[in-house]
MOPAC internal coordinates of N, CA, C and O (Angstrom, degrees):
PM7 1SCF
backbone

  N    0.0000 0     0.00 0     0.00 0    0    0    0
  C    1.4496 1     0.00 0     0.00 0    1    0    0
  C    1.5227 1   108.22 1     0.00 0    2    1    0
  O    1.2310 1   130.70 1   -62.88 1    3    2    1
  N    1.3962 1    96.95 1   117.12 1    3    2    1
  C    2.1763 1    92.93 1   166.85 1    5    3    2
  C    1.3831 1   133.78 1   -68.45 1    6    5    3
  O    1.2310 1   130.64 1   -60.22 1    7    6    5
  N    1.9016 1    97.08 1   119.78 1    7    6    5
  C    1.7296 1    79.10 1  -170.31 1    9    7    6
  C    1.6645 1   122.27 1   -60.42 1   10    9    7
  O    1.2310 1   106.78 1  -137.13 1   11   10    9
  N    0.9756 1   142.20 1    42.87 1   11   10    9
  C    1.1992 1   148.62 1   153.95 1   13   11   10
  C    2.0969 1   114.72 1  -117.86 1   14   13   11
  O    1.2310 1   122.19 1  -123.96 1   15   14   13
  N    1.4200 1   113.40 1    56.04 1   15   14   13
  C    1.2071 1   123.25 1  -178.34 1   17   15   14
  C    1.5776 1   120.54 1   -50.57 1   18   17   15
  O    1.2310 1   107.15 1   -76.39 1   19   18   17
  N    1.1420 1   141.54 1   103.61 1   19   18   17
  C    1.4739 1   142.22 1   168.52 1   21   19   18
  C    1.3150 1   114.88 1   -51.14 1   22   21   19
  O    1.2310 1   117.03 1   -80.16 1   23   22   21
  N    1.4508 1   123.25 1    99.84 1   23   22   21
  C    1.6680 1   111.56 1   162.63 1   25   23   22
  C    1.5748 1   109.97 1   -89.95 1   26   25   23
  O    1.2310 1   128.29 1   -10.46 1   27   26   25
  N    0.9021 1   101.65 1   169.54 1   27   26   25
  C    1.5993 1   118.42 1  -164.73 1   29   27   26
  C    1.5725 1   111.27 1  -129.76 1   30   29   27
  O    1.2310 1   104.23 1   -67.12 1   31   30   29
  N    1.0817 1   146.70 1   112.88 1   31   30   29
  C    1.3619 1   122.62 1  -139.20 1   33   31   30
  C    2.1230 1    92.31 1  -138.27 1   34   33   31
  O    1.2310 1   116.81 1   -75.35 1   35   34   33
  N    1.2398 1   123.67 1   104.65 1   35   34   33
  C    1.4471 1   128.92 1   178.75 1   37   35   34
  C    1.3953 1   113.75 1   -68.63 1   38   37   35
  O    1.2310 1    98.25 1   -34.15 1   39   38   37
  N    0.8419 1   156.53 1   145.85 1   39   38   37
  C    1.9527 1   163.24 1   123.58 1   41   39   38
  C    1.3489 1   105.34 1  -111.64 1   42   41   39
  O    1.2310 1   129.58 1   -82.70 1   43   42   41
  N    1.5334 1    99.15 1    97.30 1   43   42   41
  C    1.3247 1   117.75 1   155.65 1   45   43   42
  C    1.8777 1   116.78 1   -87.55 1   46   45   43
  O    1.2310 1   123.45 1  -161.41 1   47   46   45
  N    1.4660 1   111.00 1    18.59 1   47   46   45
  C    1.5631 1   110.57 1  -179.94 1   49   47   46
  C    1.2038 1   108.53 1    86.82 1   50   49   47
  O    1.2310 1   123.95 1    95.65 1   51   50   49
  N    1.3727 1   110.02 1   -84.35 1   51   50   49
  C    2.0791 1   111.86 1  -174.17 1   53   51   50
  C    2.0214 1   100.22 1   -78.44 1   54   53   51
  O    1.2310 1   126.72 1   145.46 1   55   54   53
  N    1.3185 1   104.69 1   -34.54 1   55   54   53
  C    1.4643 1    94.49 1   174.07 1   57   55   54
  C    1.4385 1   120.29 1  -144.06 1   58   57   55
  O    1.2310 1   113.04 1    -8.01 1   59   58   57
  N    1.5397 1   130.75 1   171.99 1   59   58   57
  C    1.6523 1   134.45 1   162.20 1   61   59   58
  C    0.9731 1   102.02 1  -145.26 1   62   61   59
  O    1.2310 1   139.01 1    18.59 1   63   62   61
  N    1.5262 1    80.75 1  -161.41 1   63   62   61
  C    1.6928 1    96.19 1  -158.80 1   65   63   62
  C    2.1448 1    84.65 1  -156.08 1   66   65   63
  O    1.2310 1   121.03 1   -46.65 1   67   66   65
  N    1.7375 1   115.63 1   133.35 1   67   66   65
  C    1.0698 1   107.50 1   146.90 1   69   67   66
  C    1.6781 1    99.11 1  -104.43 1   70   69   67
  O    1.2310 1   122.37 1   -19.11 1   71   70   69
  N    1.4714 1   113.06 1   160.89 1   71   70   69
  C    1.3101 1   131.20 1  -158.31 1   73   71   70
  C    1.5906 1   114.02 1  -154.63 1   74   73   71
  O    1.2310 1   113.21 1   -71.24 1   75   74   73
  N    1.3842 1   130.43 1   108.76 1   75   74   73
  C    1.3164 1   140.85 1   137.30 1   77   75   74
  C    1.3369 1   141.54 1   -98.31 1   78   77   75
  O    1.2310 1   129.02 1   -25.39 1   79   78   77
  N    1.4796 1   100.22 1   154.61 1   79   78   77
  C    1.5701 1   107.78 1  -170.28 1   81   79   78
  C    0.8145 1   103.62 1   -82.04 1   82   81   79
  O    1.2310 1   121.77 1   -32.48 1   83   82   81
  N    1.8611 1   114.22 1   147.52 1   83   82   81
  C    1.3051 1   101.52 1   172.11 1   85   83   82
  C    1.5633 1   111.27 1  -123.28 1   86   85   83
  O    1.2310 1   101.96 1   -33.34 1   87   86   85
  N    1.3267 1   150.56 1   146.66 1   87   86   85
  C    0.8241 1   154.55 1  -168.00 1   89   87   86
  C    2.1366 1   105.24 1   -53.01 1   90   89   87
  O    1.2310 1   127.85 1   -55.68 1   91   90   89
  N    0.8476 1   102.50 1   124.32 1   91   90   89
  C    1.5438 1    85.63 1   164.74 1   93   91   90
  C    1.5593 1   109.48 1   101.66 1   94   93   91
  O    1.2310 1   125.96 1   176.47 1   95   94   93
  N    1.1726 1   106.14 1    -3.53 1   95   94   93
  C    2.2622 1   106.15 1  -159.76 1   97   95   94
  C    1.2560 1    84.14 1  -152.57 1   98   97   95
  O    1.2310 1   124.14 1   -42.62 1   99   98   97
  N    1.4553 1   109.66 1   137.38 1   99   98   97
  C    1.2266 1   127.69 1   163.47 1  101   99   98
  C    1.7307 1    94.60 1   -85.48 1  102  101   99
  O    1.2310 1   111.16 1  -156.43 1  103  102  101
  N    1.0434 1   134.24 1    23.57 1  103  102  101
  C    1.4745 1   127.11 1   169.09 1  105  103  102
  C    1.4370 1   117.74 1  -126.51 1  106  105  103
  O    1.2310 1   114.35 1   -48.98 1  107  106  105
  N    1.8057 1   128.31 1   131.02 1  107  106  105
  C    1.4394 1   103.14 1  -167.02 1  109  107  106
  C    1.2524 1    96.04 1   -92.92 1  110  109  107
  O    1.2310 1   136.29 1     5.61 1  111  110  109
  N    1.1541 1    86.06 1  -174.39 1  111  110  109
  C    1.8274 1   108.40 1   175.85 1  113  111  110
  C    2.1599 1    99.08 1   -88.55 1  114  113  111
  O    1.2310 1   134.76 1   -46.23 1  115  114  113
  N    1.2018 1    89.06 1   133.77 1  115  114  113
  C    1.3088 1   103.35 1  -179.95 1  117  115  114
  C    1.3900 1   124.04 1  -129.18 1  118  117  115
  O    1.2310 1   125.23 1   -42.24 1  119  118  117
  N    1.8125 1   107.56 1   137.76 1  119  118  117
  C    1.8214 1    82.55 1   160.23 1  121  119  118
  C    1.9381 1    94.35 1  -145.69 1  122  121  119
  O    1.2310 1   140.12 1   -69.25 1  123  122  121
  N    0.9763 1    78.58 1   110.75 1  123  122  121
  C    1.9900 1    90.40 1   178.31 1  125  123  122
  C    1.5366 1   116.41 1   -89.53 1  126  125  123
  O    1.2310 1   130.56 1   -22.01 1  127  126  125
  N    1.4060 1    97.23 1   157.99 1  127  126  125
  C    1.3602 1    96.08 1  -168.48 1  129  127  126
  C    1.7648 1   101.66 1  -153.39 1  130  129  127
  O    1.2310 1   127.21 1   -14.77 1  131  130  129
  N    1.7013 1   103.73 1   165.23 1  131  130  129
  C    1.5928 1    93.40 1  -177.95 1  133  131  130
  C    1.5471 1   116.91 1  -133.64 1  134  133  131
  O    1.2310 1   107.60 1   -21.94 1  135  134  133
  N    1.3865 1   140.73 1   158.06 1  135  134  133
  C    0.8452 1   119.07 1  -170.24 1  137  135  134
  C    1.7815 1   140.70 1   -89.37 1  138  137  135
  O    1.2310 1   110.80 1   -33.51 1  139  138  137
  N    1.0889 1   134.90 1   146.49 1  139  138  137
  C    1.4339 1   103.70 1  -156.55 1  141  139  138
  C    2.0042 1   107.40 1  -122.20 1  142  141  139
  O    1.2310 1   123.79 1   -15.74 1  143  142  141
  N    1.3572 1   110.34 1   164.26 1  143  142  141
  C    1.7853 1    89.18 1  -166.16 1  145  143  142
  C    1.7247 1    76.54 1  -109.38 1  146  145  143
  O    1.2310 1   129.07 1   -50.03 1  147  146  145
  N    1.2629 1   100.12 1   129.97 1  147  146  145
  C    1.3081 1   109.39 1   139.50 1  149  147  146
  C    1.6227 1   127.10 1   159.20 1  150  149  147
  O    1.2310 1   122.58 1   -13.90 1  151  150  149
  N    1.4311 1   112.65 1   166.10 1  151  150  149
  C    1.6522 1   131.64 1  -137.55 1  153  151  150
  C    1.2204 1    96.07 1    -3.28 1  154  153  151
  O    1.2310 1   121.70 1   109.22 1  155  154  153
  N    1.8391 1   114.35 1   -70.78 1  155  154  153
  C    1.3061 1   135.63 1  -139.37 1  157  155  154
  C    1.5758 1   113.56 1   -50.59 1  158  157  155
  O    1.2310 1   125.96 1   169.43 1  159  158  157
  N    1.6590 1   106.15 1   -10.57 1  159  158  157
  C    1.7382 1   137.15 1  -152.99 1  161  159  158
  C    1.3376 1   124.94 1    50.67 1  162  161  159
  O    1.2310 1   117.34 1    40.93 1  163  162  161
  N    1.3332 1   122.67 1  -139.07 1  163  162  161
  C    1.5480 1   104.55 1  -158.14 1  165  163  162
  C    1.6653 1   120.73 1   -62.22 1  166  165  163
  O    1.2310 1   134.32 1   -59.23 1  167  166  165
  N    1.5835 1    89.92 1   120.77 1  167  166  165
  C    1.8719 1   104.95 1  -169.82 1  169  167  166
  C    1.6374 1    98.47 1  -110.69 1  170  169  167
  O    1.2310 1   118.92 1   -47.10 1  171  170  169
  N    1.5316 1   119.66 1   132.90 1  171  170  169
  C    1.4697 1    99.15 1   163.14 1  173  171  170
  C    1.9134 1   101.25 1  -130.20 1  174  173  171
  O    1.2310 1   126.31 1   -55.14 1  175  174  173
  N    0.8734 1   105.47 1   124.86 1  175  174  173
  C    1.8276 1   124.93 1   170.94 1  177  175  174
  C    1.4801 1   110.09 1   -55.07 1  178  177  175
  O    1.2310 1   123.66 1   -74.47 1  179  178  177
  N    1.1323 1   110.58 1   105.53 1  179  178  177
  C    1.8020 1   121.86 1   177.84 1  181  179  178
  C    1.3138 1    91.63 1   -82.27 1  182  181  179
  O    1.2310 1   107.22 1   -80.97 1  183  182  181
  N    1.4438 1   141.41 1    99.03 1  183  182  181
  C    1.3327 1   128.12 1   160.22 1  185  183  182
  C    1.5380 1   122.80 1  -133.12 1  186  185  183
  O    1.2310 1   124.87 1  -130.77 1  187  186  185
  N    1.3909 1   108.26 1    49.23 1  187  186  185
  C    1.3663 1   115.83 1   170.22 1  189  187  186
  C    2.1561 1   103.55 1  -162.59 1  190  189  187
  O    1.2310 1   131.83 1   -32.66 1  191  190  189
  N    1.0903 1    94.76 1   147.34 1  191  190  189
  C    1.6621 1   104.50 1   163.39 1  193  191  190
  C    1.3315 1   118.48 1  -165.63 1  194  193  191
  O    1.2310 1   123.04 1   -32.83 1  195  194  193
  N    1.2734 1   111.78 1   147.17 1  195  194  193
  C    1.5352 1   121.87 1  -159.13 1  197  195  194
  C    1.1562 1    96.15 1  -139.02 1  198  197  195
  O    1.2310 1   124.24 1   -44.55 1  199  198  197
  N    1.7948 1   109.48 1   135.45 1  199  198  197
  C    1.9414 1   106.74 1   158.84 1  201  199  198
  C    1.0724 1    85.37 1  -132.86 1  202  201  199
  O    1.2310 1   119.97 1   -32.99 1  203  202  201
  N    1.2277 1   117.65 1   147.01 1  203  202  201
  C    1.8038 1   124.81 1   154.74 1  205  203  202
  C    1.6526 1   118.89 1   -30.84 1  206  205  203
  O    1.2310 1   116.31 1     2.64 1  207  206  205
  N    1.3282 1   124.62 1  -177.36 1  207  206  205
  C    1.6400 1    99.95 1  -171.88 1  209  207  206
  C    1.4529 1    87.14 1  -106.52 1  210  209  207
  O    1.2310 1   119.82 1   158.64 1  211  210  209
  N    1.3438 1   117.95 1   -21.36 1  211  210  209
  C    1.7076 1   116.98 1  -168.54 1  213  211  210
  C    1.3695 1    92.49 1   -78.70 1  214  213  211
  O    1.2310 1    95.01 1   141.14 1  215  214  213
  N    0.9731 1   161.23 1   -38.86 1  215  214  213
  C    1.4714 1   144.80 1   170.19 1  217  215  214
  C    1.9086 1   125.42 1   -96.55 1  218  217  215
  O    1.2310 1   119.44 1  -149.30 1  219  218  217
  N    1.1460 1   118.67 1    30.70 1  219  218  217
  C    1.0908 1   126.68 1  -179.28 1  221  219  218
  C    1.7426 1   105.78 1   -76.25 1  222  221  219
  O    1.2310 1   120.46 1   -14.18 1  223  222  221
  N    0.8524 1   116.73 1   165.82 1  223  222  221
  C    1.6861 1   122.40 1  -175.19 1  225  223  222
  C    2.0332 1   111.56 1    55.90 1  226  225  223
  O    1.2310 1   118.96 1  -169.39 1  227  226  225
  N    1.1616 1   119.59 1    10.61 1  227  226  225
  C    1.1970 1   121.51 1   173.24 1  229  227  226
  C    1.7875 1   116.79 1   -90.43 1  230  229  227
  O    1.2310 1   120.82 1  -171.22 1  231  230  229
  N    1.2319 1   116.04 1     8.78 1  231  230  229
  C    1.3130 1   124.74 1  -156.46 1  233  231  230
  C    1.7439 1   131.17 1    75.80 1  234  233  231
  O    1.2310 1   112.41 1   159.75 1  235  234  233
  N    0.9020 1   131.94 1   -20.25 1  235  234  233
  C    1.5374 1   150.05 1  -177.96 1  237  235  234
  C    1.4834 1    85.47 1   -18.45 1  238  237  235
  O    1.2310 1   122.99 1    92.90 1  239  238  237
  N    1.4327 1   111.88 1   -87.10 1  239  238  237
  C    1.4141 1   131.23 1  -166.14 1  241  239  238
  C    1.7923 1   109.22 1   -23.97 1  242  241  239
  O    1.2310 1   117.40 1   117.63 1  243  242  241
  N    1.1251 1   122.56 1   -62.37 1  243  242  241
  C    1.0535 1   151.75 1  -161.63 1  245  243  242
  C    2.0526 1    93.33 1   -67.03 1  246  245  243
  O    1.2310 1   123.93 1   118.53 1  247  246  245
  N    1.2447 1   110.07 1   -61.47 1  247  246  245
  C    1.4929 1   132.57 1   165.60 1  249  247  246
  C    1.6685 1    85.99 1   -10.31 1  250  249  247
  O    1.2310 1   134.80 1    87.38 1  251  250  249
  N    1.5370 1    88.97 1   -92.62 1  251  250  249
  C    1.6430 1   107.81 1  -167.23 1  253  251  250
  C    1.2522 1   124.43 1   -43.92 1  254  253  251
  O    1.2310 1   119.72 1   165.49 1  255  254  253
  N    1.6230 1   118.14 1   -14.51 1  255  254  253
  C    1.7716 1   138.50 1  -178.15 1  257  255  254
  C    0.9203 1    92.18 1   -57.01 1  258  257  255
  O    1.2310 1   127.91 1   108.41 1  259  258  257
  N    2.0142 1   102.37 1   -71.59 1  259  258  257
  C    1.3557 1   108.74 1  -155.43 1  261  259  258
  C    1.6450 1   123.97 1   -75.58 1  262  261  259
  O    1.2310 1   123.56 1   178.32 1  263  262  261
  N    1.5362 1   110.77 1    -1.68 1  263  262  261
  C    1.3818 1   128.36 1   142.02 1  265  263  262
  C    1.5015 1   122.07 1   -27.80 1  266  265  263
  O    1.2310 1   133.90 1   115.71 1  267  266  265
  N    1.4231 1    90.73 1   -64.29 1  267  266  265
  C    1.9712 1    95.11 1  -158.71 1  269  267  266
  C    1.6034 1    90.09 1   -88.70 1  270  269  267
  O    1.2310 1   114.04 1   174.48 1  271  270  269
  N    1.4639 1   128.88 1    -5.52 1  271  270  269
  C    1.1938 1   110.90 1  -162.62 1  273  271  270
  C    1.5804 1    94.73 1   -98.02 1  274  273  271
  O    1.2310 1   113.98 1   160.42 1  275  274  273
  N    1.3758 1   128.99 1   -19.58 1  275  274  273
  C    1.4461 1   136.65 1   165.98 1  277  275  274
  C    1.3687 1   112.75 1   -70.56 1  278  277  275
  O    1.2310 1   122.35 1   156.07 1  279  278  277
  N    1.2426 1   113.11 1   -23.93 1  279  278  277
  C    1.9459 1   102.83 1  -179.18 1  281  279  278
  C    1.3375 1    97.73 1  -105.65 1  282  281  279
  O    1.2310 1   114.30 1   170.33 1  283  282  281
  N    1.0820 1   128.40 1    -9.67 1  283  282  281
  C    2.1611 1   118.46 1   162.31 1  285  283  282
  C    1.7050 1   104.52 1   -75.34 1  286  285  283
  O    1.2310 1   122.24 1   140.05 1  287  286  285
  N    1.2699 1   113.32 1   -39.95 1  287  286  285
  C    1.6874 1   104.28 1   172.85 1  289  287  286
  C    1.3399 1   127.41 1   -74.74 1  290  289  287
  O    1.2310 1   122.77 1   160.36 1  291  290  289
  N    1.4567 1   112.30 1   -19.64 1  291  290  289
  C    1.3356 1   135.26 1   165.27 1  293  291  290
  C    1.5688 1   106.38 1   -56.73 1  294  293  291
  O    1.2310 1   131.85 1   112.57 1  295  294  293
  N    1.6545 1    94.72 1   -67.43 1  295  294  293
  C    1.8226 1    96.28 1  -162.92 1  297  295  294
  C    1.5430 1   117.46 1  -105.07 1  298  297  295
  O    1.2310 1   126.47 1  -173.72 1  299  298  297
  N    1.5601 1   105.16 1     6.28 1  299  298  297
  C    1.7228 1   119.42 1   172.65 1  301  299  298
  C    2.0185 1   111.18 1    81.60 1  302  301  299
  O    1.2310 1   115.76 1  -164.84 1  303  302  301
  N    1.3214 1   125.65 1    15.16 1  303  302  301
  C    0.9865 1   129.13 1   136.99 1  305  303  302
  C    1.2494 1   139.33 1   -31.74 1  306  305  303
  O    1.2310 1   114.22 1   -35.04 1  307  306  305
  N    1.1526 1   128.55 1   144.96 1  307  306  305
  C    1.5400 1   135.92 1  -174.48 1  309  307  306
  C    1.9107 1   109.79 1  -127.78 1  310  309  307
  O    1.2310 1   125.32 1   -29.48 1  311  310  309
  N    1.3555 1   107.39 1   150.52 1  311  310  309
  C    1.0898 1   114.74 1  -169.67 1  313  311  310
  C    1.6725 1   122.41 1  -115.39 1  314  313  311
  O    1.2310 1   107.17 1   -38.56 1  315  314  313
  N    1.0665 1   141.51 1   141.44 1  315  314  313
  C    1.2882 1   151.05 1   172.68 1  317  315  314
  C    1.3516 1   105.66 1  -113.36 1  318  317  315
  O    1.2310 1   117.45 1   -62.87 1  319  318  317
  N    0.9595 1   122.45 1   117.13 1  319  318  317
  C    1.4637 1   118.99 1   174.93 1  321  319  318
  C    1.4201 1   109.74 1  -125.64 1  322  321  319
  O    1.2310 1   133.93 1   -73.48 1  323  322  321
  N    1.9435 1    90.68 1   106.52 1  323  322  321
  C    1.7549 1   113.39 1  -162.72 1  325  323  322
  C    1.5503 1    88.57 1   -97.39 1  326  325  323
  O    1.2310 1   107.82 1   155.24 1  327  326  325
  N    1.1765 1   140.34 1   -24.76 1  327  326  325
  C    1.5415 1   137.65 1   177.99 1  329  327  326
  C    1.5455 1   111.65 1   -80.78 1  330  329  327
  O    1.2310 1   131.05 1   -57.27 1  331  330  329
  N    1.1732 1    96.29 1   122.73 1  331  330  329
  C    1.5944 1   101.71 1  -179.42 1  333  331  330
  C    1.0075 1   120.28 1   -39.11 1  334  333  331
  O    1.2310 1   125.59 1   137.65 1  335  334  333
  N    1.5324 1   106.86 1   -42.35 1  335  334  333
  C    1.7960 1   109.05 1  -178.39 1  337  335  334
  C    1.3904 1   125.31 1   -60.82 1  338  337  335
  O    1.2310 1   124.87 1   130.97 1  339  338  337
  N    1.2740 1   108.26 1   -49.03 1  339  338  337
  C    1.9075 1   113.44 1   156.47 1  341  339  338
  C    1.1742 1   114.44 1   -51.67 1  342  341  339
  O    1.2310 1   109.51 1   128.70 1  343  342  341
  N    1.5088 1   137.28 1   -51.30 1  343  342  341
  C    0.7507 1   148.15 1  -115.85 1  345  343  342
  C    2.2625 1    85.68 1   -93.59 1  346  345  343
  O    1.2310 1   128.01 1   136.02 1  347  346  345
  N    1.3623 1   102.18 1   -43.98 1  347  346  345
  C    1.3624 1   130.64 1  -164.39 1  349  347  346
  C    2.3738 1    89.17 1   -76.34 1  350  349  347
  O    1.2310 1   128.96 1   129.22 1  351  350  349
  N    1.1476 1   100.33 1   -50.78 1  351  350  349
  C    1.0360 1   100.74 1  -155.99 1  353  351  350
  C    1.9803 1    90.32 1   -95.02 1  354  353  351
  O    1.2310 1   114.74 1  -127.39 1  355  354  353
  N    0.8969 1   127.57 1    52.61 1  355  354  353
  C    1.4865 1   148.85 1   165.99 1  357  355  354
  C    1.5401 1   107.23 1  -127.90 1  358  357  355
  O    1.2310 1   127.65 1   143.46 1  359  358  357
  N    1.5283 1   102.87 1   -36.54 1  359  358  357
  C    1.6564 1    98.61 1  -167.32 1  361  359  358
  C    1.8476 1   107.22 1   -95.05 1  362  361  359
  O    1.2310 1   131.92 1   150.92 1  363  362  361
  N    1.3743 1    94.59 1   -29.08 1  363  362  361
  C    1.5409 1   105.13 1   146.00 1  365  363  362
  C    1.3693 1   129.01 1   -18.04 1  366  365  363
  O    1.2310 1   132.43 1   111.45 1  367  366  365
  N    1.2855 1    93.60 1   -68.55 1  367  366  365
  C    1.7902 1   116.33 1  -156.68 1  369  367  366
  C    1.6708 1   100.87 1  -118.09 1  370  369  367
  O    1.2310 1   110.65 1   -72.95 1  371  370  369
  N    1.1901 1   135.19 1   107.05 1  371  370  369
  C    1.2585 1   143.13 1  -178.29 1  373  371  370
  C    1.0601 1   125.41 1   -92.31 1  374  373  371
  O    1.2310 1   122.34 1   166.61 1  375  374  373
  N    1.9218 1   113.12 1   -13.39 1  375  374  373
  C    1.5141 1   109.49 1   141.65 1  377  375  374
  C    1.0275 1   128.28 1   -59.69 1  378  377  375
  O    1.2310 1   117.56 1   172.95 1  379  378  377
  N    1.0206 1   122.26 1    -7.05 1  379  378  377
  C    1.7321 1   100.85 1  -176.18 1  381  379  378
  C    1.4694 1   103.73 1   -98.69 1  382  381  379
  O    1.2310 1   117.12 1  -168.48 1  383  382  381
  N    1.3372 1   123.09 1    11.52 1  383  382  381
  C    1.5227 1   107.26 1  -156.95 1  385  383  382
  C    1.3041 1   106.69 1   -84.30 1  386  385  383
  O    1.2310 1   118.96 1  -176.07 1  387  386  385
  N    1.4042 1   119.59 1     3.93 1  387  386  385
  C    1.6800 1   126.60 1   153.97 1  389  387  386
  C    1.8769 1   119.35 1   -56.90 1  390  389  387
  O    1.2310 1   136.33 1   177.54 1  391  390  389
  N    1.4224 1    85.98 1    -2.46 1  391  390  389
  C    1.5669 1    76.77 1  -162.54 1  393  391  390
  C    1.9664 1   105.23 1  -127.58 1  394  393  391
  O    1.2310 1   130.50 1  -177.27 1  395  394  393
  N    1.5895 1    97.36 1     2.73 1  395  394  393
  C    1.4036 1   122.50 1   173.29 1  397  395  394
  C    1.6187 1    95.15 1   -68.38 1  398  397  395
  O    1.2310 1   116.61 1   -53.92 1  399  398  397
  N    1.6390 1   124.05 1   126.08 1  399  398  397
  C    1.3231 1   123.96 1   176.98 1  401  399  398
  C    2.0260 1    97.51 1   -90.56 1  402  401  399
  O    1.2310 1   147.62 1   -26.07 1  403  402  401
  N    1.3840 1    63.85 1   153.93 1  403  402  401
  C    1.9808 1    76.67 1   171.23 1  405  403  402
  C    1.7539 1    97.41 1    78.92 1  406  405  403
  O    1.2310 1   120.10 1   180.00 1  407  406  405

């Protein structure tokens, strides 16, 4: 994997997807998410992540975290993290818990 990784980041409105290639898999590593209505305003639900199995434990996963966690500070979004993997790597990192919805 090159340390300079390309994410690729989808907004389809109600949902996305950030997305990298991974060396080796015709499948990327993914972690999608959807959007949710309420008071607090724009909420989006991290509840899926995917790495290929041949590159799992290389960081990827984490890659794509700190993805969605740069475009909620960017654009003032809030996060739910319904996927374990966020969900784990929120309690991790206690800066971000400004950006934990609810």
């Amino acid at each position: 994997m090159p340390d300079e990784a390309t994410i690729s980041h989808e907004d389809n409105g109600s949902h996305g997807a950030y997305r990298m290639d991974v060396e080796g898999s015709q499948r990327q590593a993914e972690l999608t998410w959807r959007k949710a209505q309420r008071a607090e305003g724009d909420v989006r639900i991290a509840d899926h992540t995917f790495t290929p199995p041949q590159a799992r434990g290389k960081g990827i996963a984490f890659k794509l975290v700190e993805a969605l966690i740069a475009d909620a500070r960017e654009t003032g979004f809030t996060i739910i993290p319904a996927c374990p993997y966020v969900a784990v790597q929120f309690d991790r990192h206690p800066e971000w818990s400004d950006l934990r919805a609810g």
